[in-house]
BAMI-84437 format. One record per residue: residue in three letters; x, y, z of N, C-alpha, C, CB in turn. Coordinates in steps of 0.2 Angstrom, whole numbers, padded with zeros to 4 digits, always signed. Each point is the difference from the previous one (the first is absolute). Glycine has a CB too. Layout:
<nodes>
ALAXYZXYZXYZXYZ/...
</nodes>
This chain:
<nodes>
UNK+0656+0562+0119-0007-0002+0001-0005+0005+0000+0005-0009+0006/UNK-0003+0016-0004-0005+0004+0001-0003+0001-0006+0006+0005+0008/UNK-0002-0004-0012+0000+0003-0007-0006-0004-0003+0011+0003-0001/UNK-0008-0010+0001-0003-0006-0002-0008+0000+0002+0012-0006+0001/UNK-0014+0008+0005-0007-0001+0003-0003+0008-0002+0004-0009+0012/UNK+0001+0013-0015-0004+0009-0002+0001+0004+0004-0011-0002-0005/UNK+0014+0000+0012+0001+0005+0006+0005+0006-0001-0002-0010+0008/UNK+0007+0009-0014+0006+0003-0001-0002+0001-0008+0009-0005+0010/UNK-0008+0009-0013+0000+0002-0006+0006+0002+0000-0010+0001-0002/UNK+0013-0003-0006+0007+0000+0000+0000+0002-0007+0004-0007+0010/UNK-0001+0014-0013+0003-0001-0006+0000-0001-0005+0002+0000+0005/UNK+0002-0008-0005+0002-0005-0003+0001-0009+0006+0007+0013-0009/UNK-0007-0015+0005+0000-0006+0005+0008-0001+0007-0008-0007-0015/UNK+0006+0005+0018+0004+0001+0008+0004-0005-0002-0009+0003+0010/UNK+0010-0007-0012+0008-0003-0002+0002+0004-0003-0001-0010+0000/UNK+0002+0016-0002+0002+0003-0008-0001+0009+0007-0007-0011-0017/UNK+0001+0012+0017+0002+0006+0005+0004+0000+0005-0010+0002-0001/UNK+0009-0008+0008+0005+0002+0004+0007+0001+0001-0007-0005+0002/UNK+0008+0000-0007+0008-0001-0001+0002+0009-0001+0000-0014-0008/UNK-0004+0017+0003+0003+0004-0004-0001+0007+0005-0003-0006-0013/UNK-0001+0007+0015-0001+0004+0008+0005-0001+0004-0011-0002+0000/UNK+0012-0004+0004+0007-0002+0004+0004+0005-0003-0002-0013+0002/UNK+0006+0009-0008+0005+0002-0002+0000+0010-0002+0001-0015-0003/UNK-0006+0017+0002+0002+0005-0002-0002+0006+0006-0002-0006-0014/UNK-0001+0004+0019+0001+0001+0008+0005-0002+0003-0010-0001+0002/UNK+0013-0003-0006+0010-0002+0007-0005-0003+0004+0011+0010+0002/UNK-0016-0015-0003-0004-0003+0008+0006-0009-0002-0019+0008+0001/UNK+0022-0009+0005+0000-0005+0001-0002-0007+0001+0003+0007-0001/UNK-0005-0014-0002-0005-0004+0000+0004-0005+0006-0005+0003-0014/UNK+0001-0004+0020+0000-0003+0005-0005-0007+0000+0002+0012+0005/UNK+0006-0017-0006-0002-0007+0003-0004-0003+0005+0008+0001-0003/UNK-0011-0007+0005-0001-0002+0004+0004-0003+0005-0008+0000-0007/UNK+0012+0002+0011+0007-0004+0003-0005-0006+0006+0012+0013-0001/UNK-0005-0013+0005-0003-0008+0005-0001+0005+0006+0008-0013-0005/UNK-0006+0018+0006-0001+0003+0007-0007+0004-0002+0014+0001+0004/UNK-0015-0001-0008-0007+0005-0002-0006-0005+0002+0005+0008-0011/UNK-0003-0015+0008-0005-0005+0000-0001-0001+0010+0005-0007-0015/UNK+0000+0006+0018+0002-0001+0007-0004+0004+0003+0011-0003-0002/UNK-0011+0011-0002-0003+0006+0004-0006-0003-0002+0008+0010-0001/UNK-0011-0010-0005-0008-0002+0000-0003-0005+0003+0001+0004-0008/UNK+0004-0010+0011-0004-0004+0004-0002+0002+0009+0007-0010-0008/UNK-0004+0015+0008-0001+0003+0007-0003+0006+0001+0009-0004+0002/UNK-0015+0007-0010-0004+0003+0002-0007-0001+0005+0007+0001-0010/UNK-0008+0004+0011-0006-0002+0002-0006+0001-0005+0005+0001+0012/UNK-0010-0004-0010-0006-0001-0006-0004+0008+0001-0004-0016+0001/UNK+0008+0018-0002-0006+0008+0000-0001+0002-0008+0006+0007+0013/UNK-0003-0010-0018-0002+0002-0008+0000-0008-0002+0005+0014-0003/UNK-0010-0017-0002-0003-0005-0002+0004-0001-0008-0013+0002+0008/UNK+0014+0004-0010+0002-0002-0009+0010-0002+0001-0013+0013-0008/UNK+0015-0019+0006+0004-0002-0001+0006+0005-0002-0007-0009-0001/UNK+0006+0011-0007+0006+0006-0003+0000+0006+0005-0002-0002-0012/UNK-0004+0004+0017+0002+0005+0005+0004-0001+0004-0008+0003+0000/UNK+0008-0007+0005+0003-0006+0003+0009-0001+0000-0012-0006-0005/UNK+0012+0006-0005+0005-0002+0000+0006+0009+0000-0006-0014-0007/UNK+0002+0017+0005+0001+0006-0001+0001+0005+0005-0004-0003-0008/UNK+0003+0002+0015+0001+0001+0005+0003-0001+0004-0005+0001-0002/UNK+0006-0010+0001+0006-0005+0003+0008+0002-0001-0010-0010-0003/UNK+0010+0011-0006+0005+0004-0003+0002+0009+0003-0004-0008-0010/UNK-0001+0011+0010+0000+0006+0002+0005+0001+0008-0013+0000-0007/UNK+0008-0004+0011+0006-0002+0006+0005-0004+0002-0007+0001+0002/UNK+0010-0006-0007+0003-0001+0000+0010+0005-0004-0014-0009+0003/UNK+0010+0013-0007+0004+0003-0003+0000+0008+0002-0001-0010-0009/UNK-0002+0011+0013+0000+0007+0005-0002+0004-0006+0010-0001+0010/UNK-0018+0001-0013-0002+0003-0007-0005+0004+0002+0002-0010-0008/UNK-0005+0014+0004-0004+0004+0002-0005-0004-0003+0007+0010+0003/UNK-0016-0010-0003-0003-0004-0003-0004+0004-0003+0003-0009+0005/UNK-0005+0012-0010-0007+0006-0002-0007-0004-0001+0009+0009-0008/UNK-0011-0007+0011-0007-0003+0003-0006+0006+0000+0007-0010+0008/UNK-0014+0007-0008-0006+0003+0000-0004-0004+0003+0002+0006-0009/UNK+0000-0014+0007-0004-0004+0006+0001+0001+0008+0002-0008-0009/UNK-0005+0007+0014-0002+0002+0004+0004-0008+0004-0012+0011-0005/UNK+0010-0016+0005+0001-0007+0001+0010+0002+0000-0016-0009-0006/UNK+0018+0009-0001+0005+0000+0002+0005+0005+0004-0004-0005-0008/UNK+0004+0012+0010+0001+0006+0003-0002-0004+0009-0005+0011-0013/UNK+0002-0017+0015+0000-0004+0006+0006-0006+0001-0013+0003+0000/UNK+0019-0003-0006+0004-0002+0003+0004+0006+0002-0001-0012-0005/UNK+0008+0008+0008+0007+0004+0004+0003+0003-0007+0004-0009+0012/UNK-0008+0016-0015+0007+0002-0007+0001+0006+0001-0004-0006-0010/UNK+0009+0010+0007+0001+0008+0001-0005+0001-0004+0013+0004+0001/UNK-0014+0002+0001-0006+0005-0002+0001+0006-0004-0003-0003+0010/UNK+0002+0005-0015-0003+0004-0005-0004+0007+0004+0000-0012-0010/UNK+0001+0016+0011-0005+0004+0004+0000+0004-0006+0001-0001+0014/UNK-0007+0004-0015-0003+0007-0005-0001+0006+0005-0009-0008-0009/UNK+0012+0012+0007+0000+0007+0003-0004+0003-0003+0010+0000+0002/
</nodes>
């Protein structure tokens, strides 16, 4: 969607980039499960955009680390990335 609105410039087109990124990083592609969903109904409302939401919900759920710059998100319960 980023892409789509110009926030992300990409390449080549993002069904055709990601994939190929993923795979050529070893990044593995993370489902939406039912305990991630469970986790996101027991957020609290401190971030408004839904895909964050969901990405956090996952994040805690699956004990993930989450790489952020958003400020809103960095106010839920996640490990922390500290810059030395």
């Amino acid at each position: 969607m980023k892409s789509q609105l110009g926030k992300l410039p990409l390449p080549q087109p993002a069904e055709t980039y990601v994939p190929s990124q993923r795979a050529g990083h070893k990044i593995a592609s993370l489902g939406i499960d039912e305990g991630s969903i469970a986790r996101l109904a027991q957020l609290p409302p401190l971030h408004r955009d839904p895909f964050d939401r969901i990405l956090i919900a996952q994040a805690q759920q699956h004990q993930m680390t989450l790489l952020t710059v958003d400020r809103a998100v960095l106010a839920y319960n996640l490990p922390e990335i500290v810059q030395v």
